[in-house]
MOPAC internal coordinates of N, CA, C and O (Angstrom, degrees):
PM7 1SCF
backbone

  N    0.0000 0     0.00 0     0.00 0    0    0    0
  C    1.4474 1     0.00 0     0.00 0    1    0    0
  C    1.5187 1   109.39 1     0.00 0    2    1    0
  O    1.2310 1   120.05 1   -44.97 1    3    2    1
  N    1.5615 1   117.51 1   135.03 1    3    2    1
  C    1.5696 1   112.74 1   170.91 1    5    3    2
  C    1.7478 1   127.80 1   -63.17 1    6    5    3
  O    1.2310 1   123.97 1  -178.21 1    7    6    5
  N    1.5796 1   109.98 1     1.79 1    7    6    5
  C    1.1570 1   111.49 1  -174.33 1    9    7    6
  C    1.5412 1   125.18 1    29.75 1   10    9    7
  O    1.2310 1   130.93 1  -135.77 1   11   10    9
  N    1.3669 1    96.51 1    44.23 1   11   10    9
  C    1.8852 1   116.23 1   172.10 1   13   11   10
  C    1.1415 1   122.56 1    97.64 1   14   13   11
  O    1.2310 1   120.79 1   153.09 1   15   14   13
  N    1.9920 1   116.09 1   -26.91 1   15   14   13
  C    1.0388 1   102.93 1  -172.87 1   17   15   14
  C    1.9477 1   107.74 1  -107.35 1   18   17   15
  O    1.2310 1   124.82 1    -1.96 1   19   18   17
  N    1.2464 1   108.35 1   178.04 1   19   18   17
  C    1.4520 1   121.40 1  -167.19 1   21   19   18
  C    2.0098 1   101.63 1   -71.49 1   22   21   19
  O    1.2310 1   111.65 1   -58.12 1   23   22   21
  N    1.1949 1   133.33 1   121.88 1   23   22   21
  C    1.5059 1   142.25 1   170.23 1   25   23   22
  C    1.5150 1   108.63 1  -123.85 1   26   25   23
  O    1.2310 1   130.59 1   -61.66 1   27   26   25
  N    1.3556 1    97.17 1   118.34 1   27   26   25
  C    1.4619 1   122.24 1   178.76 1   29   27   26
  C    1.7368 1   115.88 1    45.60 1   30   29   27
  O    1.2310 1   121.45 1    -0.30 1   31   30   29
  N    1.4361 1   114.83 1   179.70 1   31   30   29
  C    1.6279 1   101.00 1  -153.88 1   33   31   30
  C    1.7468 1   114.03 1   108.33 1   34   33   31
  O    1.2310 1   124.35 1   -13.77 1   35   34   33
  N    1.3016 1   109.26 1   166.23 1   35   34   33
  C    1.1531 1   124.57 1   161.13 1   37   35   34
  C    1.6656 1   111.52 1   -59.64 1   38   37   35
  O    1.2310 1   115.73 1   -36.88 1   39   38   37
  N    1.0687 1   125.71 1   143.12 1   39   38   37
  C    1.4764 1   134.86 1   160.07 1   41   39   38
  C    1.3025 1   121.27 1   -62.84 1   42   41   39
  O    1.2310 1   117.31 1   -38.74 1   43   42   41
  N    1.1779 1   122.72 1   141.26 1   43   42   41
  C    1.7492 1   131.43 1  -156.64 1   45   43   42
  C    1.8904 1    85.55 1   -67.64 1   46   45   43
  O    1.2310 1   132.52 1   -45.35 1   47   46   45
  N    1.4740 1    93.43 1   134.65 1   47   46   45
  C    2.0043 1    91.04 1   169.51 1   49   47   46
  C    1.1032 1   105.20 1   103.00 1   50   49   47
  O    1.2310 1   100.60 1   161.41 1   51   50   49
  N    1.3860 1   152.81 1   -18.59 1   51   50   49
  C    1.5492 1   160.90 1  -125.25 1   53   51   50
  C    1.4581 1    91.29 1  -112.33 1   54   53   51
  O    1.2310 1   114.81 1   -63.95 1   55   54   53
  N    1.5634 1   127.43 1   116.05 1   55   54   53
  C    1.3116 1   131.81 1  -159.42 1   57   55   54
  C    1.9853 1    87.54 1   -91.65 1   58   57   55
  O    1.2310 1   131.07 1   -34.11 1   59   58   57
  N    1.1428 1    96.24 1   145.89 1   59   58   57
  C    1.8723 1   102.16 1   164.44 1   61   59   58
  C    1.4668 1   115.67 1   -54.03 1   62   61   59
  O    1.2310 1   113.43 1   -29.75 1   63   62   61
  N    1.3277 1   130.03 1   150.25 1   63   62   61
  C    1.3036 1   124.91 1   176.22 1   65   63   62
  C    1.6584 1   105.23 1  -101.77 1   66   65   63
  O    1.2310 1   128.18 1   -63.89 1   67   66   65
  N    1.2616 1   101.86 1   116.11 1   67   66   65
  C    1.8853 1   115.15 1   178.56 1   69   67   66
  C    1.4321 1   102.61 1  -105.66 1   70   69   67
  O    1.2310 1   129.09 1   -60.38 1   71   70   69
  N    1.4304 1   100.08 1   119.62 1   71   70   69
  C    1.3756 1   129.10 1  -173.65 1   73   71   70
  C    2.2274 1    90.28 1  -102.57 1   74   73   71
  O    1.2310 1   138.49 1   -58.79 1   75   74   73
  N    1.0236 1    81.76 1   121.21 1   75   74   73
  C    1.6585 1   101.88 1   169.22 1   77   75   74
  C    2.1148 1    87.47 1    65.60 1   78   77   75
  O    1.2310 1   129.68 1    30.97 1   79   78   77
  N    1.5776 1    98.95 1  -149.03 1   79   78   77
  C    1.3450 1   119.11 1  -174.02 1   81   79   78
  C    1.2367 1   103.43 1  -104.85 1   82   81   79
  O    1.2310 1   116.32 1   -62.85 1   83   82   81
  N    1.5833 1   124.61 1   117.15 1   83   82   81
  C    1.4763 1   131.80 1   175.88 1   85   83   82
  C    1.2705 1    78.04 1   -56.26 1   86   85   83
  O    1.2310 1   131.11 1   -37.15 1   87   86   85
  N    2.4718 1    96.17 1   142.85 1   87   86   85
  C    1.3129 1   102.46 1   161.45 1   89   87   86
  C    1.1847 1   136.33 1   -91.27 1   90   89   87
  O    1.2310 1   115.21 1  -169.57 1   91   90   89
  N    1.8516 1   126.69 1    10.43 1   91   90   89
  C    1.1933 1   128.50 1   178.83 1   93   91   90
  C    1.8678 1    90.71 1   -80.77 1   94   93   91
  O    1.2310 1   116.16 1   156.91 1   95   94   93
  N    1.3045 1   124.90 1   -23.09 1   95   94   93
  C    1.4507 1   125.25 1   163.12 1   97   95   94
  C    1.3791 1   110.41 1   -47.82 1   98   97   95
  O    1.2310 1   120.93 1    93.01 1   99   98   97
  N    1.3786 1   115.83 1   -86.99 1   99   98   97
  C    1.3889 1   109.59 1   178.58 1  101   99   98
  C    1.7418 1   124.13 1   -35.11 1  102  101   99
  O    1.2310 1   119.39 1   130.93 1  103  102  101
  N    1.4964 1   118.77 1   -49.07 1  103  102  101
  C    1.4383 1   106.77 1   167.38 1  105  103  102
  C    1.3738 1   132.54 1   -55.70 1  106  105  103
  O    1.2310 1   120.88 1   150.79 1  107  106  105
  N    1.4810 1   115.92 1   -29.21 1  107  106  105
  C    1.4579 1   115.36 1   174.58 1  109  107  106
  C    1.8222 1    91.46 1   -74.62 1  110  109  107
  O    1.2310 1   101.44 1   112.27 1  111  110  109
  N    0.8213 1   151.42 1   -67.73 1  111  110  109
  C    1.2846 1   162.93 1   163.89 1  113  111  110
  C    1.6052 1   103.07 1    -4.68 1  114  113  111
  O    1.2310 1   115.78 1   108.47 1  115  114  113
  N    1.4614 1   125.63 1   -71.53 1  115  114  113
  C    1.0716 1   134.58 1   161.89 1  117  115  114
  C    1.9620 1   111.68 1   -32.43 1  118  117  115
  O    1.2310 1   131.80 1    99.65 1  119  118  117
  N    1.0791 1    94.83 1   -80.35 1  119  118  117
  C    1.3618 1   122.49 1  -177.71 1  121  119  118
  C    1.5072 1   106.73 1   -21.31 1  122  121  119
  O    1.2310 1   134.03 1   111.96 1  123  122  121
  N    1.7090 1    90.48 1   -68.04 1  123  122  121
  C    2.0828 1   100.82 1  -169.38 1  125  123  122
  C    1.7076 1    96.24 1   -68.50 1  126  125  123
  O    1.2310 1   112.10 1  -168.92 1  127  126  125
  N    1.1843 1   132.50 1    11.08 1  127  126  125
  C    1.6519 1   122.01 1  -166.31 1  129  127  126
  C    1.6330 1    80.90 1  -108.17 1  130  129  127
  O    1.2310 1   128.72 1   105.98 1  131  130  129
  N    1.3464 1   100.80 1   -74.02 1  131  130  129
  C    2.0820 1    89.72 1   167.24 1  133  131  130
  C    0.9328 1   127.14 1   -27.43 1  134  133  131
  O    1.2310 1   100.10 1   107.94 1  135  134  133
  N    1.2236 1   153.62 1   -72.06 1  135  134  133
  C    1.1694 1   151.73 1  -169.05 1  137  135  134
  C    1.8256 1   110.93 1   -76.97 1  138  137  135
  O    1.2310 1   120.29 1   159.64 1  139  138  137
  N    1.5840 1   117.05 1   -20.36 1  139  138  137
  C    1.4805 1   110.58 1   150.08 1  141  139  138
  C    1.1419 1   111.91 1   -56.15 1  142  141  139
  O    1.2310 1   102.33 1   154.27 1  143  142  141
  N    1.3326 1   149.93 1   -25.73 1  143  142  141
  C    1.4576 1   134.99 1  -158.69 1  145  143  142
  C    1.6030 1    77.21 1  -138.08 1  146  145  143
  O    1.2310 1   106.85 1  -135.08 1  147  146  145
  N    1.1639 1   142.08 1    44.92 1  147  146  145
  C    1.5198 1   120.72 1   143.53 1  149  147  146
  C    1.0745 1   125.46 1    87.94 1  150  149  147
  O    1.2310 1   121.85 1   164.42 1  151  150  149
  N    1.2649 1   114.07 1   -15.58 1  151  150  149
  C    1.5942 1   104.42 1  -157.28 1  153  151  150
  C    1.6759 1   102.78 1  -110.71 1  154  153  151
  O    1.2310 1   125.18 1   -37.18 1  155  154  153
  N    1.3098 1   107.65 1   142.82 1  155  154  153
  C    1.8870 1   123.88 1   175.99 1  157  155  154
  C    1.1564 1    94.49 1  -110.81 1  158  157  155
  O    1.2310 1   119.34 1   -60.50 1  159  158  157
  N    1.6431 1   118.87 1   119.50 1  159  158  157
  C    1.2947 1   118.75 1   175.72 1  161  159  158
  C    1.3102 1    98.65 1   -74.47 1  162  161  159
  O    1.2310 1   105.59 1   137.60 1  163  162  161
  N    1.2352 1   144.31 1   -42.40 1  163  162  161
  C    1.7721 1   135.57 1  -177.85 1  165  163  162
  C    1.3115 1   106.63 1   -46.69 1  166  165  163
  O    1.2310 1   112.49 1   126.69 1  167  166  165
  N    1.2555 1   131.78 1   -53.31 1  167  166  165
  C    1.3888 1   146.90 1  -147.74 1  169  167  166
  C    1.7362 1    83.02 1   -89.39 1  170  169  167
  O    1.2310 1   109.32 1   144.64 1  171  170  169
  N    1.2227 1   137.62 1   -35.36 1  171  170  169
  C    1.5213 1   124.41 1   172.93 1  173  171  170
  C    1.2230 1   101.60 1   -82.55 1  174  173  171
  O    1.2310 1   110.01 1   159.85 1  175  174  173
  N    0.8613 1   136.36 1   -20.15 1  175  174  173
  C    1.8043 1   124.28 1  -172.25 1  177  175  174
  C    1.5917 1   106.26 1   -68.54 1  178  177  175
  O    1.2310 1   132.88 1   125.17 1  179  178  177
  N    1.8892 1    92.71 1   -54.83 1  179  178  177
  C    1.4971 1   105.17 1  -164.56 1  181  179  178
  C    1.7385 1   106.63 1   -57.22 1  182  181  179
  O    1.2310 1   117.88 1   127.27 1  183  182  181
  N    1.4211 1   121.65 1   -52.73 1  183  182  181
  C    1.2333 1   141.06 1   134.12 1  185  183  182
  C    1.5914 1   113.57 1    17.51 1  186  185  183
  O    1.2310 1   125.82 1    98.03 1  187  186  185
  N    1.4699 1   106.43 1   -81.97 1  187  186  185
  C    1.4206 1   140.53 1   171.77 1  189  187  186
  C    1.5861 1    98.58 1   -44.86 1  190  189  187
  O    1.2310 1   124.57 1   102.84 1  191  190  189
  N    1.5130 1   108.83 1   -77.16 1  191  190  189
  C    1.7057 1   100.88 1  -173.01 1  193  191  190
  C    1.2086 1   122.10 1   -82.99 1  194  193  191
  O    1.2310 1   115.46 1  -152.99 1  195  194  193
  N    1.5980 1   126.23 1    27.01 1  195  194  193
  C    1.1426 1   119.90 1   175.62 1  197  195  194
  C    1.4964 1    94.60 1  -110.98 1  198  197  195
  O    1.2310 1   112.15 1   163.10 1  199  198  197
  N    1.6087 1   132.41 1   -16.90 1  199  198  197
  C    1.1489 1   127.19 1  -174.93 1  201  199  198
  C    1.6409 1    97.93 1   -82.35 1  202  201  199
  O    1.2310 1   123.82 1   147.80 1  203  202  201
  N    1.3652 1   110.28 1   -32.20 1  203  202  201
  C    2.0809 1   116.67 1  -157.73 1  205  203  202
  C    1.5535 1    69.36 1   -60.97 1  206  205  203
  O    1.2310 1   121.93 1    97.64 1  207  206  205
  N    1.2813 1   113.90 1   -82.36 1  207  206  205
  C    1.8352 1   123.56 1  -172.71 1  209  207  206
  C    1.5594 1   120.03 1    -9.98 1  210  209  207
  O    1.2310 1   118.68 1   124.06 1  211  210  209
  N    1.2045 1   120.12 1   -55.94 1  211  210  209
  C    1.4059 1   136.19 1  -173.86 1  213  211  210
  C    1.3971 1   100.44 1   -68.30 1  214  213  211
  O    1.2310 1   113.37 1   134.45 1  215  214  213
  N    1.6168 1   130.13 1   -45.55 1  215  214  213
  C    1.4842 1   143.91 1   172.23 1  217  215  214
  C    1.4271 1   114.49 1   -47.51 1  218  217  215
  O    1.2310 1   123.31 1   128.59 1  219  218  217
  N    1.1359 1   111.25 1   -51.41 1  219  218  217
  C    1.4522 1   138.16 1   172.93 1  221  219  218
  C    1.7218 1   115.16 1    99.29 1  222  221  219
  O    1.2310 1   131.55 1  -141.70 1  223  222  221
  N    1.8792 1    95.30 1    38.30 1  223  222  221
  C    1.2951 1   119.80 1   169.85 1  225  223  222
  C    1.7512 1   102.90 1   -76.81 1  226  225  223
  O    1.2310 1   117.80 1  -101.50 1  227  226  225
  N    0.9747 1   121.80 1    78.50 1  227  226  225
  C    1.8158 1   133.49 1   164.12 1  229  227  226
  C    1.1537 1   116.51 1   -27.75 1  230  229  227
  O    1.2310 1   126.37 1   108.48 1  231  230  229
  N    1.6574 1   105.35 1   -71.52 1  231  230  229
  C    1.6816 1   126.40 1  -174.20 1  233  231  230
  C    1.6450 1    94.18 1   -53.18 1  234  233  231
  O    1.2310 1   108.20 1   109.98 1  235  234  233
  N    1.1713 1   139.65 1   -70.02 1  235  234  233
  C    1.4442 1   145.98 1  -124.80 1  237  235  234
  C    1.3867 1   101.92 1  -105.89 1  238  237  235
  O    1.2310 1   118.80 1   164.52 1  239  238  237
  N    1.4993 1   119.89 1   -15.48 1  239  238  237
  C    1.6015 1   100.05 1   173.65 1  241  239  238
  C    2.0080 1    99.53 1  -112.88 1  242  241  239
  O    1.2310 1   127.97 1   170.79 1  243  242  241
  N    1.6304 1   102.26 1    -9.21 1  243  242  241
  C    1.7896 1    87.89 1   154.94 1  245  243  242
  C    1.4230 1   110.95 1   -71.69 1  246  245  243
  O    1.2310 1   106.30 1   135.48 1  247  246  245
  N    1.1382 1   143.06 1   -44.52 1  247  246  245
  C    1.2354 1   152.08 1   164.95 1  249  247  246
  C    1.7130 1   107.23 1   -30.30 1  250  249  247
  O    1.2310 1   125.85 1   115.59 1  251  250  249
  N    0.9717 1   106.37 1   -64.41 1  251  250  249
  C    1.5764 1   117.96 1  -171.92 1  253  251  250
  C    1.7428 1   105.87 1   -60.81 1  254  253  251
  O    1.2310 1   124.82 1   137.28 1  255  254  253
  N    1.5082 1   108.34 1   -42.72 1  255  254  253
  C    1.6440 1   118.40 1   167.40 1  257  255  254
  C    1.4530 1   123.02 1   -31.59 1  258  257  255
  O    1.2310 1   135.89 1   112.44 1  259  258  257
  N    1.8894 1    86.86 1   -67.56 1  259  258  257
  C    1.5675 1   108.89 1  -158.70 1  261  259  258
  C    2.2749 1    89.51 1   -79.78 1  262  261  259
  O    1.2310 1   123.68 1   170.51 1  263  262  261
  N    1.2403 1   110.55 1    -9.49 1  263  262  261
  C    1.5387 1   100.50 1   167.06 1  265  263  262
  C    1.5202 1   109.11 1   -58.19 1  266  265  263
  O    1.2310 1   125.13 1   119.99 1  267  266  265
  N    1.0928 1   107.75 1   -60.01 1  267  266  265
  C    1.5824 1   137.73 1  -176.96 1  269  267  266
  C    1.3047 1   109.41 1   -42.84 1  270  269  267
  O    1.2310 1   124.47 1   113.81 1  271  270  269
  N    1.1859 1   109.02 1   -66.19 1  271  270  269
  C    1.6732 1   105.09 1  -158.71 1  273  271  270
  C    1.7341 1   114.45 1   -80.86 1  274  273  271
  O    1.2310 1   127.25 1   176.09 1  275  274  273
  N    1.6408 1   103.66 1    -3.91 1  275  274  273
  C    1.8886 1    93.10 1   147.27 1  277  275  274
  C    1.1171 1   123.69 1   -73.21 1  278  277  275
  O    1.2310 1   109.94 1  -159.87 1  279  278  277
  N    1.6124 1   136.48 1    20.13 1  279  278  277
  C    1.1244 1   133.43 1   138.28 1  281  279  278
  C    1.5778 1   130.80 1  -145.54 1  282  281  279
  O    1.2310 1   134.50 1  -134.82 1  283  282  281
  N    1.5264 1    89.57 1    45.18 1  283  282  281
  C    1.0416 1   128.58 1   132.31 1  285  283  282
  C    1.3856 1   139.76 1   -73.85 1  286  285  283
  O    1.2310 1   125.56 1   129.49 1  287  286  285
  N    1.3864 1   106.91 1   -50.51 1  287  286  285
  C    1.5440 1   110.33 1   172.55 1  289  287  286
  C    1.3082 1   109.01 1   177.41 1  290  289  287
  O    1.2310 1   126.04 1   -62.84 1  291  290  289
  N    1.7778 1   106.00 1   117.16 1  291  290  289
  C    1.4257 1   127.27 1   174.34 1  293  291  290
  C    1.7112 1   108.79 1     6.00 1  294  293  291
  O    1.2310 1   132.07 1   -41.92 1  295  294  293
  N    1.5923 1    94.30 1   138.08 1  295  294  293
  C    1.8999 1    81.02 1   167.96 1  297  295  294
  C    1.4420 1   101.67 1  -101.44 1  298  297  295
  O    1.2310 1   119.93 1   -45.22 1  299  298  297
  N    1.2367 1   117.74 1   134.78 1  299  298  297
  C    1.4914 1   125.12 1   156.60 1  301  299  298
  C    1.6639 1   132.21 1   -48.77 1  302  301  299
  O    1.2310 1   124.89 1   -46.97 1  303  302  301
  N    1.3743 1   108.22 1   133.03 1  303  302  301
  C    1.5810 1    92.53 1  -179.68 1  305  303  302
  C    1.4535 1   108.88 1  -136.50 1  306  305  303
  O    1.2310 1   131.19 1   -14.12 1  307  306  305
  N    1.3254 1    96.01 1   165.88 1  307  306  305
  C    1.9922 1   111.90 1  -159.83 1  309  307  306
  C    1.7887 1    87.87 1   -60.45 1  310  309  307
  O    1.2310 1   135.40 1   -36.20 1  311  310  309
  N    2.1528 1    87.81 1   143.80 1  311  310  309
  C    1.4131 1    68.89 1   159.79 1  313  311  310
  C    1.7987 1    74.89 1  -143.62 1  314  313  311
  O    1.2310 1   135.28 1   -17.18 1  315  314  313
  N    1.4045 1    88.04 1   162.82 1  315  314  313
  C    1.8342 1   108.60 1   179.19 1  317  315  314
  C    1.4156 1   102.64 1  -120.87 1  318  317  315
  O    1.2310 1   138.31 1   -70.05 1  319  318  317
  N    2.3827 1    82.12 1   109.95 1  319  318  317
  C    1.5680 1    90.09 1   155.99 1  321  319  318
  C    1.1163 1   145.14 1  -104.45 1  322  321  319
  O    1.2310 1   120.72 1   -39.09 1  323  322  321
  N    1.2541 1   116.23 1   140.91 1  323  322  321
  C    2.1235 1   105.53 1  -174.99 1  325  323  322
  C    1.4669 1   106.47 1  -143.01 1  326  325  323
  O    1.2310 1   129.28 1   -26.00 1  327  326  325
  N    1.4413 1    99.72 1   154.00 1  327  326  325
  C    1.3542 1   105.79 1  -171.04 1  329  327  326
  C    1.5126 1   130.71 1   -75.00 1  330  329  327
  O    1.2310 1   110.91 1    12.76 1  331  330  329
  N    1.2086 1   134.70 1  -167.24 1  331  330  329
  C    1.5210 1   139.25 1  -172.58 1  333  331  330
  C    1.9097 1    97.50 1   -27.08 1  334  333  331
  O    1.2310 1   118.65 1   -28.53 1  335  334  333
  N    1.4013 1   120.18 1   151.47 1  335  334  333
  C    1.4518 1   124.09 1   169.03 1  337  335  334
  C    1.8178 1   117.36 1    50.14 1  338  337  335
  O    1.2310 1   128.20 1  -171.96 1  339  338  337
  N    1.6614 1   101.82 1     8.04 1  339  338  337
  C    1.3537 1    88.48 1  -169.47 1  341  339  338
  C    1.6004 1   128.17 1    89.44 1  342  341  339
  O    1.2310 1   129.61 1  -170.76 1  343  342  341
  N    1.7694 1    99.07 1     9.24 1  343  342  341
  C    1.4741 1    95.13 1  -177.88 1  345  343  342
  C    1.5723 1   114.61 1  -110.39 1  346  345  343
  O    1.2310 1   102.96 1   -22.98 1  347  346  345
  N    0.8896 1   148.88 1   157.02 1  347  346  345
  C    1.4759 1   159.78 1  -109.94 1  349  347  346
  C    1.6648 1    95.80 1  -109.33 1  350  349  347
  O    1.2310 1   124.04 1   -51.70 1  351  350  349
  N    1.3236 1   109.85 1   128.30 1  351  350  349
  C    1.3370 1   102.56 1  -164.10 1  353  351  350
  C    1.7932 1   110.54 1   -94.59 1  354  353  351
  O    1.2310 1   117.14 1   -27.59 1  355  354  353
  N    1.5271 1   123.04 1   152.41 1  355  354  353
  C    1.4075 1   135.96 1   170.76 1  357  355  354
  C    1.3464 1   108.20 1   -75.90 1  358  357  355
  O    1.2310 1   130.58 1   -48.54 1  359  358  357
  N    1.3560 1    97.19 1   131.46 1  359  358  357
  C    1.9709 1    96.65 1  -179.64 1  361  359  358
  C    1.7589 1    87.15 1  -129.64 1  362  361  359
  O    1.2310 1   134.53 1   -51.03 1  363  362  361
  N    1.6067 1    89.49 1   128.97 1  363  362  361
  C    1.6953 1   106.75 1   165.10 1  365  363  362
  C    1.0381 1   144.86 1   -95.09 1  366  365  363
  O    1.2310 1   109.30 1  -132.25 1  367  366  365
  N    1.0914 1   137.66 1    47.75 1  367  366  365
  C    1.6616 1   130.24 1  -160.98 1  369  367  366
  C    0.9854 1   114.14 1   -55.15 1  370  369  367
  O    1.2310 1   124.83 1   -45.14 1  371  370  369
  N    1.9937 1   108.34 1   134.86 1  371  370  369
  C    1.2393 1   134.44 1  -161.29 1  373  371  370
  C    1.2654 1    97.61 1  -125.86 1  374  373  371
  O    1.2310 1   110.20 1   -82.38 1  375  374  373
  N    1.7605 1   136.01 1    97.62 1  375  374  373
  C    1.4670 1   123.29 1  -173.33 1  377  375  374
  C    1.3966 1   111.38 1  -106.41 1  378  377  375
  O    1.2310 1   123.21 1  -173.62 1  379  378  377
  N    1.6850 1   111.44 1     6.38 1  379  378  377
  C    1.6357 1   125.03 1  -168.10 1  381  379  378
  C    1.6037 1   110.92 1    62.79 1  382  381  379
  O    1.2310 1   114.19 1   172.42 1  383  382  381
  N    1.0245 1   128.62 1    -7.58 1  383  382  381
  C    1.3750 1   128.80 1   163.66 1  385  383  382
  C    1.2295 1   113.03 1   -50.02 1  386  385  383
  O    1.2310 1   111.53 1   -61.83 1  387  386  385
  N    1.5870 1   133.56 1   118.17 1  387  386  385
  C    1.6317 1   132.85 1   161.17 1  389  387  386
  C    1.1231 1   104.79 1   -50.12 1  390  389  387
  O    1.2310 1   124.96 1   -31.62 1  391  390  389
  N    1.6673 1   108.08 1   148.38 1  391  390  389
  C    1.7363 1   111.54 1   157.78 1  393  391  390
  C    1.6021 1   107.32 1   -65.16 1  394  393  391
  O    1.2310 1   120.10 1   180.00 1  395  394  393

């Protein structure tokens, strides 16, 4: 047991070593340069496929949609269910009908 005090390890204060530019750096970086010059890439996309749309470009403003609506709203993902140990589950239908 350390009996309170600090044993072996880095020394209290010891800054992390950053190799190149953390990339949540570069995205805020990105980000504040966008919005210096104005521009919302969502708000151009939507923009984008509402004009393909009006054209009667189909392919390119569903395209421009399905860009969009991943942030729009979470994508869902498969999930596989099975019963006790992983074994394949019994399904009963109950329709209240007598035999």
């Amino acid at each position: 047991m350390a009996l309170g005090r600090k044993t072996g390890g880095r020394k209290k204060g010891t800054p992390n070593k950053m190799k190149g530019a953390a990339p949540e750096n570069l995205t805020f970086a990105a980000r504040d340069t966008l919005v210096k010059m104005g521009i919302d890439p969502i708000e151009s996309m939507a923009r984008i496929a509402k004009q393909a749309e009006a054209d009667g470009d189909r392919p390119l403003a569903m395209s421009g949609y399905k860009e969009i609506a991943k942030y729009w709203a979470p994508q869902l993902k498969a999930v596989e269910v099975t019963g006790a140990g992983g074994q394949a589950l019994t399904l009963q239908v109950v329709t209240g009908v007598p035999k």
